[in-house]
Backbone as XML, in Angstrom:
<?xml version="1.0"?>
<chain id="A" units="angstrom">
  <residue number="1" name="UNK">
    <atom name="N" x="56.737" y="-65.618" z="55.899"/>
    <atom name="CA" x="56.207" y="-64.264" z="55.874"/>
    <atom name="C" x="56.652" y="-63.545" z="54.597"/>
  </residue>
  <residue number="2" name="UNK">
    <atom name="N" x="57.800" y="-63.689" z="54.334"/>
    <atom name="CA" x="58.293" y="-63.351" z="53.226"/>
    <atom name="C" x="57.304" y="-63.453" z="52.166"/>
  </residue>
  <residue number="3" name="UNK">
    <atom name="N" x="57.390" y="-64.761" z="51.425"/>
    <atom name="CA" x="56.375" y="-65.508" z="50.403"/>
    <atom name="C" x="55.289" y="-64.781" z="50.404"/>
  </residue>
  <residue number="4" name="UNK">
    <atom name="N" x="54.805" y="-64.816" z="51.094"/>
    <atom name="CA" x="53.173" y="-63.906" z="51.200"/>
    <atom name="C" x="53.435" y="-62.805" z="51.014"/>
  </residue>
  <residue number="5" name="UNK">
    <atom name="N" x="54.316" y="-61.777" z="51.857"/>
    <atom name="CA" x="54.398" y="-60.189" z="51.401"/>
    <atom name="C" x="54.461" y="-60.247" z="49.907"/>
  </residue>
  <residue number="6" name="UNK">
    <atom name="N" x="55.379" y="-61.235" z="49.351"/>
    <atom name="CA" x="55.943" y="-61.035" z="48.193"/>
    <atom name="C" x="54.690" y="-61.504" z="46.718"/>
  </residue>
  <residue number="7" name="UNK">
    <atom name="N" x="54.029" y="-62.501" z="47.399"/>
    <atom name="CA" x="52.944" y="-63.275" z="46.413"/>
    <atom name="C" x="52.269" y="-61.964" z="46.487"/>
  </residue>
  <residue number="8" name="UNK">
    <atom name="N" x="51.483" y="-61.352" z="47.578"/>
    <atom name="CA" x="50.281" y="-60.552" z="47.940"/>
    <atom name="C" x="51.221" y="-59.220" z="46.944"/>
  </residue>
  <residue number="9" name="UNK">
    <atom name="N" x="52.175" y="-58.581" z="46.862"/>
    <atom name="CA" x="52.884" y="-57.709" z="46.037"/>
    <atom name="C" x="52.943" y="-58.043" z="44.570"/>
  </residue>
  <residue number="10" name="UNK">
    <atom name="N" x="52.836" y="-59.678" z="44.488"/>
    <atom name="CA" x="52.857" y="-59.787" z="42.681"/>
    <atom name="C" x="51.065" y="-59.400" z="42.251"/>
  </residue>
  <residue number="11" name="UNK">
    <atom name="N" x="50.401" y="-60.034" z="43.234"/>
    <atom name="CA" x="48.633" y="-60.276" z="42.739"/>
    <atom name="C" x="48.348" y="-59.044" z="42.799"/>
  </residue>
  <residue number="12" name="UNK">
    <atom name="N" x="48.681" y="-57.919" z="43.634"/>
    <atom name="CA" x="48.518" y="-56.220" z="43.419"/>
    <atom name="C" x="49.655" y="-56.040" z="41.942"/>
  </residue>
  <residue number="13" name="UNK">
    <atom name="N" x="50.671" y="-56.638" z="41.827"/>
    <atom name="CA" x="51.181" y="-55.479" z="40.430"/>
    <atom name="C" x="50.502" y="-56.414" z="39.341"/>
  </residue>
  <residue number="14" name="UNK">
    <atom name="N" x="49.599" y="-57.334" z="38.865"/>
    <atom name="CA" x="48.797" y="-57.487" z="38.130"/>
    <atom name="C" x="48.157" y="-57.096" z="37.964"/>
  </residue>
  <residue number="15" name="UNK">
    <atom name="N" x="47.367" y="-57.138" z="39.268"/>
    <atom name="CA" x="45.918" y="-56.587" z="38.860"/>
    <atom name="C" x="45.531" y="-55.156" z="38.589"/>
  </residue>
  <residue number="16" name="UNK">
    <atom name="N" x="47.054" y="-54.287" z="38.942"/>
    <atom name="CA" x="46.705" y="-53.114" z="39.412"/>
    <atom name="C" x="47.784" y="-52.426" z="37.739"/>
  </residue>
  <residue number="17" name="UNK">
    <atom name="N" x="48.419" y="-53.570" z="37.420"/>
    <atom name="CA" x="49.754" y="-53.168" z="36.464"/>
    <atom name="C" x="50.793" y="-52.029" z="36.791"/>
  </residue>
  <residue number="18" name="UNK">
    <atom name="N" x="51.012" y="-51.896" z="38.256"/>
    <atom name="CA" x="51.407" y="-51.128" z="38.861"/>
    <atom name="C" x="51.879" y="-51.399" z="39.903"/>
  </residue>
  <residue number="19" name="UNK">
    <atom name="N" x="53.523" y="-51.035" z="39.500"/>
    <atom name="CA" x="54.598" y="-51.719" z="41.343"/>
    <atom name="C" x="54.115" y="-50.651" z="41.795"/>
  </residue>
  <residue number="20" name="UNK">
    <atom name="N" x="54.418" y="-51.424" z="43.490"/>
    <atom name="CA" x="54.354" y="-50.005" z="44.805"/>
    <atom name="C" x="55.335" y="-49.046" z="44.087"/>
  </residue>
  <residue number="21" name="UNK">
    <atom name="N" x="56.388" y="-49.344" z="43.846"/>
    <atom name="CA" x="57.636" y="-48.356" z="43.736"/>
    <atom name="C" x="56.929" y="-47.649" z="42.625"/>
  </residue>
  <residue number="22" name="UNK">
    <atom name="N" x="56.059" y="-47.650" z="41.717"/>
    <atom name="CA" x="55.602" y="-46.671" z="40.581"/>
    <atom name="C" x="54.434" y="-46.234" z="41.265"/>
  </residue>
  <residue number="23" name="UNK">
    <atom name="N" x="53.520" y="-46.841" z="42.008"/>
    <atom name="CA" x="52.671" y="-46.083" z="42.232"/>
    <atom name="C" x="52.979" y="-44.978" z="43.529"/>
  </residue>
  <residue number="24" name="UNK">
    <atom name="N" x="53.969" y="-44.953" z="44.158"/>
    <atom name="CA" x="55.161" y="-43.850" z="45.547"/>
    <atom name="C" x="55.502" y="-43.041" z="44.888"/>
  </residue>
  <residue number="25" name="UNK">
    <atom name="N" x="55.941" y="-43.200" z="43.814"/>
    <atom name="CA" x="56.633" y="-42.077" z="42.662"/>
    <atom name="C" x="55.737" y="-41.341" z="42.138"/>
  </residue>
  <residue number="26" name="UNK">
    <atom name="N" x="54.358" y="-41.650" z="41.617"/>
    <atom name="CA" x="53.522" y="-40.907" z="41.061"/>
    <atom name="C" x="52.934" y="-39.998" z="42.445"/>
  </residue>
  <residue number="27" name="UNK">
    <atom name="N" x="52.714" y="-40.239" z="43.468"/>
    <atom name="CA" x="52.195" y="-39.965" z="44.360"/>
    <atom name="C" x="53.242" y="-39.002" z="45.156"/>
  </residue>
  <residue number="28" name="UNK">
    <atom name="N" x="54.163" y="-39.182" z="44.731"/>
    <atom name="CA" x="54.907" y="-38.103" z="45.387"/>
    <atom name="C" x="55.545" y="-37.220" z="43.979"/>
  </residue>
  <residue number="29" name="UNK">
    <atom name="N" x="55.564" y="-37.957" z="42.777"/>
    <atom name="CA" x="55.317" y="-36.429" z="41.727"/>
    <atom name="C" x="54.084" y="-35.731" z="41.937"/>
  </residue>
  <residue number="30" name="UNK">
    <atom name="N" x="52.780" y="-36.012" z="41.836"/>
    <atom name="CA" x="52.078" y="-35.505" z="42.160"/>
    <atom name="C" x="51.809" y="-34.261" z="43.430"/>
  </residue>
  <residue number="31" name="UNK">
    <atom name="N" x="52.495" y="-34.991" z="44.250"/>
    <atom name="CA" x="52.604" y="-33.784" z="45.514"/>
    <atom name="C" x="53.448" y="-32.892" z="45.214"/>
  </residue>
  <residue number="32" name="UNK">
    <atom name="N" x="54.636" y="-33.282" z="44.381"/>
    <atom name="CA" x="55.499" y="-32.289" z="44.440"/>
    <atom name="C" x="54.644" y="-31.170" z="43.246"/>
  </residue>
  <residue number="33" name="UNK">
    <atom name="N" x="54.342" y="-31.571" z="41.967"/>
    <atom name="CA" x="53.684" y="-30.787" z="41.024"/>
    <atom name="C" x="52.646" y="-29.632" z="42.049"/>
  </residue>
  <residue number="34" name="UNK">
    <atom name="N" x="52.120" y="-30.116" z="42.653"/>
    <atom name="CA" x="50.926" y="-29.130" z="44.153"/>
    <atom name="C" x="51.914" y="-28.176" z="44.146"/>
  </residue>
  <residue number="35" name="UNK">
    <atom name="N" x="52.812" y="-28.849" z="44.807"/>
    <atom name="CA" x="53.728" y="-27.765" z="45.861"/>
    <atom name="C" x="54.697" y="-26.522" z="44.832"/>
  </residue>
  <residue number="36" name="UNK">
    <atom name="N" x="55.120" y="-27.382" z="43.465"/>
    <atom name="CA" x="55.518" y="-26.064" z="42.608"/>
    <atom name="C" x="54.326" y="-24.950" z="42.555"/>
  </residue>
  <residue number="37" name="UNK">
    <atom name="N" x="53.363" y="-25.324" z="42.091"/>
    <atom name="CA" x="51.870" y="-24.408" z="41.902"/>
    <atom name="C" x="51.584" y="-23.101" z="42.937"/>
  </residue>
  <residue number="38" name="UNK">
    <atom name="N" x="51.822" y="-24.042" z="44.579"/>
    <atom name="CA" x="51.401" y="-23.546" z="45.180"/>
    <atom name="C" x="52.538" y="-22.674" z="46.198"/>
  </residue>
  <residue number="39" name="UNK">
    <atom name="N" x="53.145" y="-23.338" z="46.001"/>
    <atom name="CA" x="54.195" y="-22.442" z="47.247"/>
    <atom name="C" x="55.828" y="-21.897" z="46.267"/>
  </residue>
  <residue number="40" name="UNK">
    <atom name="N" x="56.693" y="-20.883" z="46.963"/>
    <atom name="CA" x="57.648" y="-20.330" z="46.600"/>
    <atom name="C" x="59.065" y="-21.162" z="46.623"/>
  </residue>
  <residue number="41" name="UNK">
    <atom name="N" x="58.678" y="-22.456" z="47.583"/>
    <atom name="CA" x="59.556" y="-23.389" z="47.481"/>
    <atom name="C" x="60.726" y="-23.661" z="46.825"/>
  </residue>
  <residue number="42" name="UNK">
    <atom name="N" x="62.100" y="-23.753" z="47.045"/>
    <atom name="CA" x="62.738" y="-24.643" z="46.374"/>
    <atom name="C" x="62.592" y="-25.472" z="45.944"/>
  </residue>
  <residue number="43" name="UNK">
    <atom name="N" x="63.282" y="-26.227" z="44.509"/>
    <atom name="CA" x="62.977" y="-27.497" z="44.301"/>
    <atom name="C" x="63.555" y="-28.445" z="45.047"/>
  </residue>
  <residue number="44" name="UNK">
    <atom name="N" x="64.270" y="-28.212" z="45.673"/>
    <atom name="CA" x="65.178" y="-28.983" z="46.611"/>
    <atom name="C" x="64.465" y="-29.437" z="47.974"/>
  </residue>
  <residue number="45" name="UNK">
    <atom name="N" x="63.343" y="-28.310" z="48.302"/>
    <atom name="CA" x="63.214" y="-28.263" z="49.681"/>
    <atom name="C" x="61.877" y="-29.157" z="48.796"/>
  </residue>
  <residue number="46" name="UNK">
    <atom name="N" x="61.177" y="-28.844" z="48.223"/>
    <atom name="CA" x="59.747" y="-29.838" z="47.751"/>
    <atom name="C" x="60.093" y="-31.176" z="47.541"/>
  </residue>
  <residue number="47" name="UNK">
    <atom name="N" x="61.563" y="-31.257" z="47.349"/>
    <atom name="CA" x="62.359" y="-33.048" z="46.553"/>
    <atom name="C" x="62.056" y="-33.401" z="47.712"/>
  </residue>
  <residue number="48" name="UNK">
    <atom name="N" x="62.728" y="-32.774" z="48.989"/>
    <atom name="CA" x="62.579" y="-33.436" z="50.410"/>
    <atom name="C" x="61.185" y="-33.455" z="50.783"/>
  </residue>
  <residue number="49" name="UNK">
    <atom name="N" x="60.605" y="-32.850" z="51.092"/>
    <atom name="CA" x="59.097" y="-32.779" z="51.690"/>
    <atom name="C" x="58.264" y="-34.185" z="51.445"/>
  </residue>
  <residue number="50" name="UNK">
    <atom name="N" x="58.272" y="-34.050" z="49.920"/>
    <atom name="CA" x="57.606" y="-34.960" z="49.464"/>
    <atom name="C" x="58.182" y="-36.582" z="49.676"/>
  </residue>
  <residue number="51" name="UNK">
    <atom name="N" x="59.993" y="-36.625" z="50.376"/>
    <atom name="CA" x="60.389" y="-37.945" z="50.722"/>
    <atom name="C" x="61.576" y="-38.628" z="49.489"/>
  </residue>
  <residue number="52" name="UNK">
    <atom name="N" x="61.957" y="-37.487" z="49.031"/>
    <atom name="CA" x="62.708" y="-37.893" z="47.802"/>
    <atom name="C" x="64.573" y="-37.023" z="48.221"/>
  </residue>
  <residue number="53" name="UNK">
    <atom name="N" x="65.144" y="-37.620" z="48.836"/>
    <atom name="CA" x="66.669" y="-37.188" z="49.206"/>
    <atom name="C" x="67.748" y="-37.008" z="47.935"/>
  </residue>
  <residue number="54" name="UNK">
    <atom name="N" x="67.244" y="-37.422" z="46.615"/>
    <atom name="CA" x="68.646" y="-37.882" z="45.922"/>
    <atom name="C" x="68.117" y="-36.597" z="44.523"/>
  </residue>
  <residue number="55" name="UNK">
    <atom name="N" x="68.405" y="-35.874" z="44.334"/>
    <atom name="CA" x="68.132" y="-35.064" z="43.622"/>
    <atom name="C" x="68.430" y="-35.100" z="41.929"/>
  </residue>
  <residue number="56" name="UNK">
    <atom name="N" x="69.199" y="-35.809" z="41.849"/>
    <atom name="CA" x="69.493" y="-36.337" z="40.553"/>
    <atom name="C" x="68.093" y="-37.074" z="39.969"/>
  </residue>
  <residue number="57" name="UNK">
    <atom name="N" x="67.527" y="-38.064" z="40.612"/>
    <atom name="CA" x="66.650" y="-39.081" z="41.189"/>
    <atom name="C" x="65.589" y="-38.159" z="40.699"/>
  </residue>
  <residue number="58" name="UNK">
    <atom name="N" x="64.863" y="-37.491" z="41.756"/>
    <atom name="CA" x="63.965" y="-36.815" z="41.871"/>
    <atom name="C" x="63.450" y="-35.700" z="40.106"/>
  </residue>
  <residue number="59" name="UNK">
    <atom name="N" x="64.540" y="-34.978" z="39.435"/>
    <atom name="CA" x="64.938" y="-34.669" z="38.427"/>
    <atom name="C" x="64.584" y="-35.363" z="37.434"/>
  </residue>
  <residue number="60" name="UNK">
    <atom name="N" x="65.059" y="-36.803" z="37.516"/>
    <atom name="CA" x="65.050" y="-37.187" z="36.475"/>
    <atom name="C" x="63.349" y="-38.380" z="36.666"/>
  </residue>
  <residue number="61" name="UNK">
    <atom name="N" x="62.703" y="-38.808" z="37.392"/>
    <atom name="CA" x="61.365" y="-39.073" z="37.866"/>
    <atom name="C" x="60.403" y="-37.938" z="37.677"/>
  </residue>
  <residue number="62" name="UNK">
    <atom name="N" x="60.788" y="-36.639" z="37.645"/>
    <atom name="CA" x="60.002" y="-35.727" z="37.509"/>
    <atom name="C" x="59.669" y="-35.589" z="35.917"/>
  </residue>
  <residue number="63" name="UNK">
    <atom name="N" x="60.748" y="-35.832" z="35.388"/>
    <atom name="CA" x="60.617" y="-35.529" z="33.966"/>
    <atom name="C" x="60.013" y="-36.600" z="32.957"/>
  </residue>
  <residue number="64" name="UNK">
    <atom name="N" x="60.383" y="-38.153" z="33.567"/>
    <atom name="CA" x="59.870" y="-38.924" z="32.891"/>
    <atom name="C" x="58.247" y="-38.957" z="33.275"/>
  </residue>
  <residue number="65" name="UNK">
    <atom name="N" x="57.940" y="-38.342" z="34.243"/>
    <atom name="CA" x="56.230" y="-37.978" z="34.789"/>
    <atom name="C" x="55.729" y="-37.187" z="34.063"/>
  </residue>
  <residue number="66" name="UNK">
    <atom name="N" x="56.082" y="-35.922" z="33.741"/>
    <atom name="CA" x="55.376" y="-34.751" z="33.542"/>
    <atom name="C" x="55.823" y="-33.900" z="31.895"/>
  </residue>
  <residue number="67" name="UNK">
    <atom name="N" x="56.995" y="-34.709" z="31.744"/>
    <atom name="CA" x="57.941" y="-34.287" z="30.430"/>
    <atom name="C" x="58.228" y="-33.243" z="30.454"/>
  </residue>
  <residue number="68" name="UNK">
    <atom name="N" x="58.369" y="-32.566" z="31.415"/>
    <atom name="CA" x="59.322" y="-31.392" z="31.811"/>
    <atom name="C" x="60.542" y="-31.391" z="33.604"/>
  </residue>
  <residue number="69" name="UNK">
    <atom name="N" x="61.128" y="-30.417" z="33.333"/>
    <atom name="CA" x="61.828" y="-30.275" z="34.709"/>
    <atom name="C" x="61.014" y="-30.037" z="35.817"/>
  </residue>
  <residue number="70" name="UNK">
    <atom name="N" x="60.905" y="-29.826" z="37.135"/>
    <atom name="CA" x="60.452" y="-28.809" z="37.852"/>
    <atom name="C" x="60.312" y="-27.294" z="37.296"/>
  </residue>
  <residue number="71" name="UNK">
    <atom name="N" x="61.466" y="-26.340" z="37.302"/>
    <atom name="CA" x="61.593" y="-25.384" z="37.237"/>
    <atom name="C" x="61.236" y="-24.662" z="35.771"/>
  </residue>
  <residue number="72" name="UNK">
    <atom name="N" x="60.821" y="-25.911" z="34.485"/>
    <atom name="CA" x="60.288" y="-25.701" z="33.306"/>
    <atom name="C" x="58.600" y="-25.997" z="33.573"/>
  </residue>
  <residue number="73" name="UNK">
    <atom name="N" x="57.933" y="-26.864" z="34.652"/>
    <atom name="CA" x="57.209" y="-27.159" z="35.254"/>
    <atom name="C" x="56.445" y="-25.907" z="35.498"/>
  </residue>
  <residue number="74" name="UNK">
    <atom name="N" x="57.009" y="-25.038" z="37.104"/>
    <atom name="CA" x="56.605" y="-23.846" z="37.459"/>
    <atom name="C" x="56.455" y="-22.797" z="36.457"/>
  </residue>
  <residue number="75" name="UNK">
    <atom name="N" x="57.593" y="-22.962" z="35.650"/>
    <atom name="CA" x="57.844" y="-21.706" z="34.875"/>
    <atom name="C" x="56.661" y="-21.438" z="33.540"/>
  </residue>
  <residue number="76" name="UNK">
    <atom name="N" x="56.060" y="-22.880" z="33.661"/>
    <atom name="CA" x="54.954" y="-22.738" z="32.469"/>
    <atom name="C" x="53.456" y="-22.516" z="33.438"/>
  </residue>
  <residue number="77" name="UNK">
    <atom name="N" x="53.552" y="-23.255" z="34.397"/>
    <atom name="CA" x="52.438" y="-22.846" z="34.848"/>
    <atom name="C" x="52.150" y="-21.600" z="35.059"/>
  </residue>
  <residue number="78" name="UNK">
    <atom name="N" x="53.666" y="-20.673" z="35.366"/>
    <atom name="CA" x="53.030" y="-19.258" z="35.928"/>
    <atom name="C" x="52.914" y="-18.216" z="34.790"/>
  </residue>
  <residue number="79" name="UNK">
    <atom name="N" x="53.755" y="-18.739" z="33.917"/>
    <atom name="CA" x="53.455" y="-18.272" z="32.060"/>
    <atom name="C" x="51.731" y="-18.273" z="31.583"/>
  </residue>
  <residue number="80" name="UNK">
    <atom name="N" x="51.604" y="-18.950" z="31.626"/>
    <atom name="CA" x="50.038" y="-19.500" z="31.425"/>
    <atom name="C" x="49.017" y="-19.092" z="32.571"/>
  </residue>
  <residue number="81" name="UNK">
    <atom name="N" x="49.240" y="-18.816" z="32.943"/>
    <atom name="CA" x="48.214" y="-17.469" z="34.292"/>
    <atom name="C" x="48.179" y="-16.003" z="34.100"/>
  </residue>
  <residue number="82" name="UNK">
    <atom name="N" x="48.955" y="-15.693" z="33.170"/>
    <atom name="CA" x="49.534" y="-14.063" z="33.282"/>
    <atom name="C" x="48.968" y="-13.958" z="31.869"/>
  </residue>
</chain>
């Protein structure tokens, strides 16, 4: 069972050039980017929501995503509305 999870996991990160673990991360930067936009949230409480406990982690995934922090994140989006 193993072998197979693991073969069927290599023939998706070929074809797709994309591990699960990168494509969870984008998908939950993505949610979190929503949730700065949209709600008053902590960044702490959006790290969790979205399934991300380690905040260091989350911080530093956010930034290599978006090339900013969270809170440089929000802070431009709501710059750029006004």
């Amino acid at each position: 069972m193993t072998w197979n999870r693991n073969a069927n996991e290599n023939t998706k990160r070929l074809s797709s050039r994309m591990t699960y673990t990168k494509m969870l991360q984008d998908i939950r930067i993505h949610e979190s980017c929503s949730l700065l936009l949209d709600t008053s949230w902590r960044v702490q409480t959006i790290a969790l929501e979205v399934g991300i406990h380690d905040m260091k982690y989350f911080y530093r995934i956010f930034k290599e995503r978006c090339g900013l922090t969270p809170h440089e994140f929000r802070f431009n989006a709501c710059s750029n509305i006004q």
